[in-house]
N, C-alpha and C positions, 0 to 999 in steps of 0.2 A: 461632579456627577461621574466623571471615567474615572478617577481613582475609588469612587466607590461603586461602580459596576464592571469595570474592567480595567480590574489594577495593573494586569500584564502588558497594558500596553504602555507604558513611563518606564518600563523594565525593556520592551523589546523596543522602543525610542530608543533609551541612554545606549542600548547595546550597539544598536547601527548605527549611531552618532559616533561612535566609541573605535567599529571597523573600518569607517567609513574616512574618520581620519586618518588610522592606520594606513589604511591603503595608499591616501594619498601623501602623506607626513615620509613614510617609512618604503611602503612595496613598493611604490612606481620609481622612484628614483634608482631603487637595487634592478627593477626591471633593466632601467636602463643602461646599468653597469654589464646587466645580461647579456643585453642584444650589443653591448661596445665589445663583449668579450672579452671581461676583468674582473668576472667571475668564473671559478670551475665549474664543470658540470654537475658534481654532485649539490656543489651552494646553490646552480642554480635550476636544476631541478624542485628544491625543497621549498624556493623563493617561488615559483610557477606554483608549485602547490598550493602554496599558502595564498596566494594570489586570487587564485580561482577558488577557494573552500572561502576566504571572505567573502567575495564577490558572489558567491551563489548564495551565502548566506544573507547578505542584506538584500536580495532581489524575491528570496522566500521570507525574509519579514516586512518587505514594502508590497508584495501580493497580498499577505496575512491584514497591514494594512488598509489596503484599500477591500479586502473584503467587508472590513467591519465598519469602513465608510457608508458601503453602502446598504449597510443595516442584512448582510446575508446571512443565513447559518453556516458556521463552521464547524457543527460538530462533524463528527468523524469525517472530513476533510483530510485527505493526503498530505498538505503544508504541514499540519502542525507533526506531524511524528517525523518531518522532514527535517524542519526546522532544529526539531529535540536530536534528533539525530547530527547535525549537522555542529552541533553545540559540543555532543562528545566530542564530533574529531577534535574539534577544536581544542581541545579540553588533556587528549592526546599528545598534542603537539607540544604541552606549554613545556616539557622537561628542555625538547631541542631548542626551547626559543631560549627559555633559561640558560643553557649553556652556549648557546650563539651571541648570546646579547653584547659581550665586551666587542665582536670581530662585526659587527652590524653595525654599531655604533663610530667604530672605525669608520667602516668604509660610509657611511652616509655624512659625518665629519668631511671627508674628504672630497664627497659628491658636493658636499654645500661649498664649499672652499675651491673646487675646479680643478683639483685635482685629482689625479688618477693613482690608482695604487700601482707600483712596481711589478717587476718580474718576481724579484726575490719574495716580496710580500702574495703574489698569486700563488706561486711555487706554495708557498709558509701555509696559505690558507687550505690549497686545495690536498697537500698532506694531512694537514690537521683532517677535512672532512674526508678525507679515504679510511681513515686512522678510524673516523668515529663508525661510519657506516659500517667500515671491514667487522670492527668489534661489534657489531649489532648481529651481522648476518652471522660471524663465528660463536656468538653464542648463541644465535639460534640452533645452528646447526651442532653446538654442542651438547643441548640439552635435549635432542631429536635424536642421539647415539646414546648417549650416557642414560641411568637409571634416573629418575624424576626425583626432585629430594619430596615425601609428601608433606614438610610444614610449608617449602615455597609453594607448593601443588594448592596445598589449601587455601593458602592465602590468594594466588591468582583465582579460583572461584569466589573466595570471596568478594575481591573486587570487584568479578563478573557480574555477581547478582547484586553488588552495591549499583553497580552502573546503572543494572536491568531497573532497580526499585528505581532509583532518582529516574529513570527516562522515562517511566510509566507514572510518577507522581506529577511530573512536569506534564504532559500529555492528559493528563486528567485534570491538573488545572485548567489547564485553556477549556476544555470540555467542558467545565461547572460556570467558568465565566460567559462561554456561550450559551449554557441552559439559563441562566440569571439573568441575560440580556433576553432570551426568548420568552422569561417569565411574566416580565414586567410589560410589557406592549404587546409582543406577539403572541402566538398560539399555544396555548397548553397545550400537552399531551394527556389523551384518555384513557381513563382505567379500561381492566379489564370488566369489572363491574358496569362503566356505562354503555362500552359496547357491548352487554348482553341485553341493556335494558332495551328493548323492543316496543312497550308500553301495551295496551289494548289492540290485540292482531285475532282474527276472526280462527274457529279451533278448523284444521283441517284432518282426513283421514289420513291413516299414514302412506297410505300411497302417492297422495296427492302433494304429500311434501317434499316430495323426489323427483325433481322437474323428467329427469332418464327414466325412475320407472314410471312415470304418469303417462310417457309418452308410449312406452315398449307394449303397457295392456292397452292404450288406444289406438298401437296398430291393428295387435292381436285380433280385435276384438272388432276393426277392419275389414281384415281378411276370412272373417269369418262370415260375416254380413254379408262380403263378395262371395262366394262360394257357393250360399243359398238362392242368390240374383241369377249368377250366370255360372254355366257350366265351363267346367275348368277341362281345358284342353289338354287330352292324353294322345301324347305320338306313340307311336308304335315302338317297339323297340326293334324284332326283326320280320323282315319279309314272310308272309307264309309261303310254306314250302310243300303242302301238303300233307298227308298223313305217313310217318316212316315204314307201317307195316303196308301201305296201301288199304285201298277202301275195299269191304265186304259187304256186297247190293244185297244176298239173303238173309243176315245176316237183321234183327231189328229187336228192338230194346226199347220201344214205347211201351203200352199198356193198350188193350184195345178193348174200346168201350161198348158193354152189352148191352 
């Protein structure tokens, strides 16, 4: 039944089975070359690295896990573009494992056997990774002066959007495996079609289907009713002052009746 509802999870098992002995097989015994101080600092800078980008990784696929333990959705959930992410670094890394892998296997030989490497062999190593970093950072910084050649130019985008594509295909599997599990037991999602359908609803006017303007004409209409009940209270604006020319007593402008 999980292989045929949710295949990714035998794929993200084997993987953290996979780091998980890593860690313990390979990093922690280099840790502890670390912290004795018979590694350099750049070997062991890149061993803390690698340390913690495993370790954060099988902690974001044993959450992933237990999400789906307990039957939640994880569609667009933060873990999984974590996780995919986490998978490039990874992925990044394999040229320096490749090339480390003879001086690794040294010292972990030696770790299992009780012994310690020499001065001359730390001297030996921590040349080598000065030698390798110096040449990373001076080609950085030579191709940040120099004119770009445009077929390597091209080619690095292209691997950018090769990345982009597999990171966003990856990310969209987990997605369909989690709509798949939501199909089968849990809650569809509704068309736009069923939420129009309303079914038999009584016809109203159209003011009446605007809860704001049904309310705005029955204040209006309120205030109007008041108006004719009771007299609406006018203050004065200024004091009377009298007449400016003064008052004329002979002076009369009625009509007088014969």
């Amino acid at each position: 039944i999980l292989s045929r509802d949710s295949p990714e999870l035998f794929e993200l098992l084997n993987e953290m089975k996979t780091k998980l002995r890593e860690i313990v097989d390979c990093l922690n015994p280099l840790l502890d070359l670390v912290k004795q101080g018979h590694i350099p600092d750049e070997g062991a800078k890149y061993i803390e690295l690698k340390h913690k980008l495993y370790l954060t990784y099988c902690i974001n696929i044993a959450f992933y896990l237990r999400l789906k333990a307990q039957q939640a959705s994880v569609k667009d959930h933060p873990v999984i573009a974590r996780i995919v992410q986490l998978r490039t670094l990874m992925k990044e890394l394999e040229p320096t494992d490749s090339r480390l892998e003879e001086d690794i296997e040294t010292l972990l030989a030696m770790h299992k056997n009780g012994e310690l490497p020499n001065a001359s062999m730390v001297q030996t190593k921590k040349s080598n990774l000065k030698v390798h970093f110096a040449a990373k950072s001076k080609k950085r910084k030579h191709t940040d002066k120099e004119d770009i050649d445009p077929l390597a130019y091209y080619e690095e985008v292209k691997m950018k959007k090769m990345k982009a594509k597999e990171m966003k295909e990856m990310t969209a599997r987990y997605y369909q495996a989690d709509e798949e599990d939501n199909g089968e037991g849990g809650k569809r999602a509704i068309t736009y079609k069923i939420s129009k359908n309303k079914g038999l609803t009584a016809r109203k006017k159209k003011q009446e289907r605007n809860p704001r303007v049904k309310l705005k004409k029955k204040y209006s209409k309120a205030v109007i009713k008041r108006k004719s009940q009771v007299r609406a209270v006018v203050n004065e604006e200024t004091r009377y002052g009298g007449e400016t020319t003064g008052i004329r007593s002979q002076l009369s402008r009625s009509i007088k009746i014969k």
